[in-house]
C-alpha positions in Angstrom: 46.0 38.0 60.8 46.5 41.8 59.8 44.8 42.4 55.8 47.8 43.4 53.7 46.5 46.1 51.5 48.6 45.9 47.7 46.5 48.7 46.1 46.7 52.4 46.2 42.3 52.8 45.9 41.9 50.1 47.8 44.3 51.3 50.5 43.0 55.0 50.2 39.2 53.6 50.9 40.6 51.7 53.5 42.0 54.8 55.6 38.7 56.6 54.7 36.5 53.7 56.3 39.0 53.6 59.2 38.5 57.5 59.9 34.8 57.2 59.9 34.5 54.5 62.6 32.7 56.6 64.9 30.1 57.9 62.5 27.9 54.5 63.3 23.8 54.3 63.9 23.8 54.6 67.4 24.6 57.9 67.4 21.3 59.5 67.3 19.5 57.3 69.9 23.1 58.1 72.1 22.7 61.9 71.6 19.7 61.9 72.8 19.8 59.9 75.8 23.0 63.2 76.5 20.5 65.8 76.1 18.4 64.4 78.5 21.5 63.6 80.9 22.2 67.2 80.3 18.8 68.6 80.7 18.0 66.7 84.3 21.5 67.4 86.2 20.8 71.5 85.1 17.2 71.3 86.6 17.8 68.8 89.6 21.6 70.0 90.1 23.1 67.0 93.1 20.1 65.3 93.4 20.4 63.6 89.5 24.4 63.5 90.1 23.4 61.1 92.4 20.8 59.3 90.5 23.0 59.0 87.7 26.1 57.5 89.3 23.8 55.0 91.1 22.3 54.1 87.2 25.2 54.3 85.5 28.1 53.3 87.8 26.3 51.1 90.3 27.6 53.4 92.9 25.1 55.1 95.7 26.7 58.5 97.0 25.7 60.5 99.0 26.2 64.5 98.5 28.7 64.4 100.8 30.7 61.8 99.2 30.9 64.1 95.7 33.5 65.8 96.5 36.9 64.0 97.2 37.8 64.5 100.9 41.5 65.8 102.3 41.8 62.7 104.0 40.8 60.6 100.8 43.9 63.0 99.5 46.1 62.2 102.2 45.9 58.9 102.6 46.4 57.6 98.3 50.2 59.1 98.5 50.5 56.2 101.5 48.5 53.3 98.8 50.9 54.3 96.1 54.1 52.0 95.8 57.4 53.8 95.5 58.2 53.0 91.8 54.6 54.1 91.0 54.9 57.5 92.8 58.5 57.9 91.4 57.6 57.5 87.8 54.0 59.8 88.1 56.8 62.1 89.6 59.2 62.3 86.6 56.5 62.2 84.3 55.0 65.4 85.9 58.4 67.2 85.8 58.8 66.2 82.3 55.8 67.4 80.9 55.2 70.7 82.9 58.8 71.5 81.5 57.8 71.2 78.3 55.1 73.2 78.6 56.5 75.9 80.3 58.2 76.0 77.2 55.5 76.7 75.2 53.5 79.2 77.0 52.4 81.8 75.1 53.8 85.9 76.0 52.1 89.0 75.7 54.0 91.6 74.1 53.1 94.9 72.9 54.6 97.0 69.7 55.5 100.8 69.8 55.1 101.2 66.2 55.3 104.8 64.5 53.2 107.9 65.3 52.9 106.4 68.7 50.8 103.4 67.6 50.8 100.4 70.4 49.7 97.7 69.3 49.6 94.1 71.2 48.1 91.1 72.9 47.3 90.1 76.3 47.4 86.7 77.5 44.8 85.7 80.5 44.1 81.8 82.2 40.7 81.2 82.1 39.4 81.7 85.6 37.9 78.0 86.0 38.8 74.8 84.0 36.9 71.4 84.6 39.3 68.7 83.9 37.5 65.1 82.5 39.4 61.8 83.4 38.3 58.4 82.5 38.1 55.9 85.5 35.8 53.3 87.0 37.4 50.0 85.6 40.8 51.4 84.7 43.1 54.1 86.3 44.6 56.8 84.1 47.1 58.9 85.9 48.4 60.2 82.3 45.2 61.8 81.3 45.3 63.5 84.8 48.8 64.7 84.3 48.3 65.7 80.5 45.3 68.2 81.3 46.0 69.6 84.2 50.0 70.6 84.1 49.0 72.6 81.2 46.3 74.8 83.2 48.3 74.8 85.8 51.5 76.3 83.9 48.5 78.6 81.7 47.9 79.9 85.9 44.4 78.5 85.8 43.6 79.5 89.7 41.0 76.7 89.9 41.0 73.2 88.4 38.3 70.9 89.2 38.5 67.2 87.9 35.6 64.9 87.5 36.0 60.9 87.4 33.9 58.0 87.8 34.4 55.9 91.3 35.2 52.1 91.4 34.1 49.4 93.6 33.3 50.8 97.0 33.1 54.4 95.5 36.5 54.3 95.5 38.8 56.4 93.3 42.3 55.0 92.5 45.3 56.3 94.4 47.4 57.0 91.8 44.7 59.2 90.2 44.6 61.0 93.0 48.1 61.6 93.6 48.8 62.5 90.1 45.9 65.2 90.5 47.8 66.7 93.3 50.7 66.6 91.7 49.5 67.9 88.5 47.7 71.6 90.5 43.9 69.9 90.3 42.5 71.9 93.3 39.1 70.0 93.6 38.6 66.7 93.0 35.1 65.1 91.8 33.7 61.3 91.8 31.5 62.1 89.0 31.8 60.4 85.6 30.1 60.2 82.6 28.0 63.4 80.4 26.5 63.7 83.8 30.2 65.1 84.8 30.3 66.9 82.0 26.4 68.5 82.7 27.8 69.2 86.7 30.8 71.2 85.1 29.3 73.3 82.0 25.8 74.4 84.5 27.0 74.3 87.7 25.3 72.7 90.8 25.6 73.0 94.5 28.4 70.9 94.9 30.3 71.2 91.7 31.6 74.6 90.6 30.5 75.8 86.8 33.7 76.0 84.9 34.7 78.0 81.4 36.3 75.3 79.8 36.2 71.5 79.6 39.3 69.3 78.6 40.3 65.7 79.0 38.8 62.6 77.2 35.9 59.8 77.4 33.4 57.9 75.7 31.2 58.6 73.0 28.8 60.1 75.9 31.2 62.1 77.2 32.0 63.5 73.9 28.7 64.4 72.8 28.2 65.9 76.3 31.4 68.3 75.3 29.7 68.9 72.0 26.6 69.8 72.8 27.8 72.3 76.1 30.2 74.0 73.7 29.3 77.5 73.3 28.2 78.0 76.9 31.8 76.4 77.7 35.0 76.1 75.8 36.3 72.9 74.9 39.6 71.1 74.0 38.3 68.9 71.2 36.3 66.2 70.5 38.5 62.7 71.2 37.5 59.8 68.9 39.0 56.5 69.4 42.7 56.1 69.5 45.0 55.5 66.1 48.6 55.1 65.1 49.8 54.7 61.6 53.2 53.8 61.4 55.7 54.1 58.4 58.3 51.7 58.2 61.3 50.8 55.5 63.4 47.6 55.5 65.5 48.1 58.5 62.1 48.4 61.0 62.3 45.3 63.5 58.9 43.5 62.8 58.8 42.7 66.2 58.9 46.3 67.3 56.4 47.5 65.0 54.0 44.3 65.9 54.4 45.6 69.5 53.6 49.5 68.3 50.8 48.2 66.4 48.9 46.2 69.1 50.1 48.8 72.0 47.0 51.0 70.4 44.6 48.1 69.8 44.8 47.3 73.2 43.2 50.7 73.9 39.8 50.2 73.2 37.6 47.9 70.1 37.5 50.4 67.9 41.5 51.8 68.1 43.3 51.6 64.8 46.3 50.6 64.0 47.8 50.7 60.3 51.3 50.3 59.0 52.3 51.8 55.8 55.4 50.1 54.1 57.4 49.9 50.7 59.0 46.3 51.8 56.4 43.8 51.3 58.6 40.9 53.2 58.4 43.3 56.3 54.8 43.7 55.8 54.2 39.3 56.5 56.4 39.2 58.6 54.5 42.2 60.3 51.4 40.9 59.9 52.8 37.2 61.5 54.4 38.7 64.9 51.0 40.3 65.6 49.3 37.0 65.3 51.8 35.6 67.5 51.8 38.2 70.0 48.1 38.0 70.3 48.6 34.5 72.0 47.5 35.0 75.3 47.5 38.6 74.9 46.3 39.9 78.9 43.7 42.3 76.8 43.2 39.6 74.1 39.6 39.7 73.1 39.3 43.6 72.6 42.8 44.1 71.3 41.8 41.2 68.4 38.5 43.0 67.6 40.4 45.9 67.2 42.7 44.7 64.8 40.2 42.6 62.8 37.6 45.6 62.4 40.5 48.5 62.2 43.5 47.3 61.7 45.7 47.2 58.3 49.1 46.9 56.4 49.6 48.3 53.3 52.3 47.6 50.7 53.0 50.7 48.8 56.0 51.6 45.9 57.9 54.0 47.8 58.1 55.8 51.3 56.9 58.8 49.4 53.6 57.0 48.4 53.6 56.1 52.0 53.7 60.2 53.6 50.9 60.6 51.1 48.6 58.3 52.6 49.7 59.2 55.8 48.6 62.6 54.9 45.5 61.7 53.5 44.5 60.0 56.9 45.8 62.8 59.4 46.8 60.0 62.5 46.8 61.2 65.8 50.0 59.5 66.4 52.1 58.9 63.2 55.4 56.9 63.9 58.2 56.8 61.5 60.2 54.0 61.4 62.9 54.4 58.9 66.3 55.3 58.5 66.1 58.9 58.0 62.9 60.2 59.8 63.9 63.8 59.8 64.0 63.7 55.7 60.7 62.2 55.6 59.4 64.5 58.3 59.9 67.1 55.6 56.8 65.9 54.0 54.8 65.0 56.6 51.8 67.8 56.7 49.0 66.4 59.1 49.8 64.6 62.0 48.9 64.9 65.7 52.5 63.6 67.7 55.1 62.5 65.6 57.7 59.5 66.4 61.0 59.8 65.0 63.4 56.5 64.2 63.5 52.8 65.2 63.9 53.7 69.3 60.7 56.3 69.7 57.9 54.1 70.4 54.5 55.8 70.7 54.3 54.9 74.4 57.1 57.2 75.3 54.6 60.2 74.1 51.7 58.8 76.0 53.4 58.8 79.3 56.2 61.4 80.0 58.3 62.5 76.5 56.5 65.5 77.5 54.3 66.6 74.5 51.0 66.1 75.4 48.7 62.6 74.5 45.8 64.5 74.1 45.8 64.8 70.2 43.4 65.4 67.4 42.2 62.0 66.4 39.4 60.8 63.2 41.4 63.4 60.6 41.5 66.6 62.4 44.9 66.7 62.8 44.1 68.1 59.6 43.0 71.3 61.3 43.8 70.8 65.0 46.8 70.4 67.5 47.3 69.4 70.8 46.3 70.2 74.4 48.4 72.8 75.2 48.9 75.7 77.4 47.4 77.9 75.0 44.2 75.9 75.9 43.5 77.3 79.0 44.7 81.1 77.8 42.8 83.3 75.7 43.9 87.1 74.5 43.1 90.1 74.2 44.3 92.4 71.7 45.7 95.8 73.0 45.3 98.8 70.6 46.2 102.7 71.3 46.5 105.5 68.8 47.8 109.0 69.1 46.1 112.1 68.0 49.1 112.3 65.6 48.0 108.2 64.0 44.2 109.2 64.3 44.5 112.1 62.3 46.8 110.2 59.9 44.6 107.4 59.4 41.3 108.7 59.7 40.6 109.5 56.2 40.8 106.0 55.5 38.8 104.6 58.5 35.8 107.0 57.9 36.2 105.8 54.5 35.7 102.2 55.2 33.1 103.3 57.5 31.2 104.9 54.8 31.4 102.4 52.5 29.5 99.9 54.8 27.0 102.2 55.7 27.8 102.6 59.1 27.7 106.3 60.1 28.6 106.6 63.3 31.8 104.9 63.3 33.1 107.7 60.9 31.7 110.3 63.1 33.4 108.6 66.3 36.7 109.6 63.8 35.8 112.6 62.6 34.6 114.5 66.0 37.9 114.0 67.2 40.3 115.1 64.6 38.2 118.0 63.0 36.3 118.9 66.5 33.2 121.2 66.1 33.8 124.5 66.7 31.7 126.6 69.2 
């Protein structure tokens, strides 16, 4: 059964154990068994890819089989049933028109004097794309990352994703990938995928920036390449805090609650409430529900370990806990979501009224699923097409400007000791004489 929190301290040291969960002691002994992951596939290039998916994935390959074929290509669309390809269809419409939405514009100013002032948006040349796979198939993940570089005009999207049973890679992965602009597919998984895209090896193209989720080796793979490459962020486990009043339906916010447990062990799943009687009968439905649950074992851990209902005086109490924890995905369940959105200051997706369940944002709302999870929604947003874009700042000055804003520039210039800026002024709107 789900703790009910009555509390405020007790509830506030709750969320700040929950956000920690990934901080355990296995951390060190697991970073370094990365750095040597990284360390062999940049010396030995194919040859430890290889080696690696054979230790780690039980898989022999040989270099040819690295790279997904144009037949392999071919022949998912014909393994996918029709419902399965319709619906990886609409989602793929639906979220590349979102983000076509979003996509950042250069513009430039023509300010006074004949200042220009701007910024330039670029794609990044190269992006590696990271997909969870081996037991479970994720044509979401596939779909979130890469739409987004493709709409950004990324020319070359490489994906990486551990192979199954017979060093097979599932259909509707591949599809999606297709679908979704990937132009190179890769049956790599693991920080050794994330080694092969950050250095580069004779197979697998170096890329400039990595995106897309994993494990906890994956993500320290991402953390410790960042700097040579960019990054998205780095994914914890998955969360959802939901804020409900009287008129929730238990039964829908049971559902909400164990649809992130089932994620993974460590997912968490709180719900924040005024109504205490909504809070049992909460707490009651997720017992029930966990009856011959198909992901039972894991999705009980999770709630035992990370999951949570707390009774609090108001729904304003309940936006500042919600604040104070930062979810990834933050479900409102009350009457009048866009009043209490008002207040809501750190969140990573936000779920408005009794009929938005979270799932509809993991799949094909449109908004992206890749969110900030652990708190730093705090700080961070979403994969978007901005990802995959950087700019460039355009500046131009007349002789007219420069000679008006000299005097100040070589004044700044002076001031921080730096003498040859101020000349790089002065020579050109007082010129030496002959």
């Amino acid at each position: 059964m789900l703790r009910i929190i009555n509390q405020r301290s007790e509830a506030e040291a709750e969320l700040q154990r929950i956000c920690d969960r990934t901080f355990d002691e296995e951390v060190v002994h697991k970073e370094a068994t990365v750095r040597q992951v990284l360390q062999t596939v940049q010396r030995n290039g194919d040859r430890a890819l290889l080696d690696y998916t054979e230790e780690f994935d039980r898989q022999r390959l040989e270099i040819s089989d690295l790279k997904v074929s144009a037949l392999e290509l071919e022949a998912a669309y014909q393994q996918v049933d029709k419902p399965l390809l319709n619906a990886i269809e609409l989602a793929a419409r639906q979220i590349e028109a979102f983000h076509r939405q979003r996509a950042p514009k250069s513009w430039v100013n023509f300010g006074e004097d004949n200042i220009v002032l701007g910024k330039r948006y670029t794609p990044v040349d190269r992006a590696g794309i990271y997909t969870p796979g081996g037991r479970a198939a994720y044509p979401s993940t596939v779909l979130m990352n890469a739409i987004p570089a493709k709409v950004a005009g990324v020319p070359r999207i490489a994906m990486c994703t551990p192979p199954g049973a017979n060093k097979a890679i599932s259909p509707a992965v591949l599809v999606a990938a297709q679908l979704a602009g990937v132009t190179e597919i890769y049956r790599i998984g693991g920080a050794q995928a994330i080694a092969a895209l950050a250095y580069g090896t004779s197979t697998v193209p170096k890329v400039d920036l990595i995106t897309g989720p994993g494990n906890i080796y994956v993500t320290l793979a991402k953390k410790m390449v960042y700097g040579l490459v960019g990054i998205d962020s780095l994914a914890g486990p998955s969360e959802v805090l939901i804020i409900a009043d009287s008129g929730a339906d238990p039964v829908h916010v049971a559902t909400d609650l164990l649809a992130q447990a089932e994620h993974d062990p460590i997912a968490a799943a709180i719900l924040i409430t005024p109504d205490s009687n909504l809070a049992r009968q909460v707490s009651k439905e997720v017992e029930q529900q966990l009856i011959n649950h198909p992901r039972q074992l894991l999705t009980e851990k999770a709630i035992a370990h990370y999951g949570a209902i707390m009774v609090v005086e108001s729904l304003d109490e309940a936006v500042e806990l919600s604040n104070l924890f930062a979810p990834e995905h933050l479900e409102l369940e009350v009457a009048e979501p866009w009043e209490l959105l008002a207040n809501i200051r750190h969140a990573g997706a936000i779920f408005l009224g009794y009929s938005t369940p979270e799932a509809v944002g993991d799949y094909l709302a449109g908004p992206n699923h890749t969110l900030p999870t652990s708190g730093t929604a705090r700080y961070a947003s979403a994969l978007g097409v901005e990802t995959f874009m950087k700019h460039s700042s355009l500046i131009q000055y007349s002789p007219a400007a420069l000679e008006k804003m000299g005097e100040a520039i070589m004044t700044l210039a002076e001031a921080e000791g730096l003498p040859s800026h101020g000349h790089s002024v002065r020579t050109r709107i007082t010129p030496e004489q002959d």
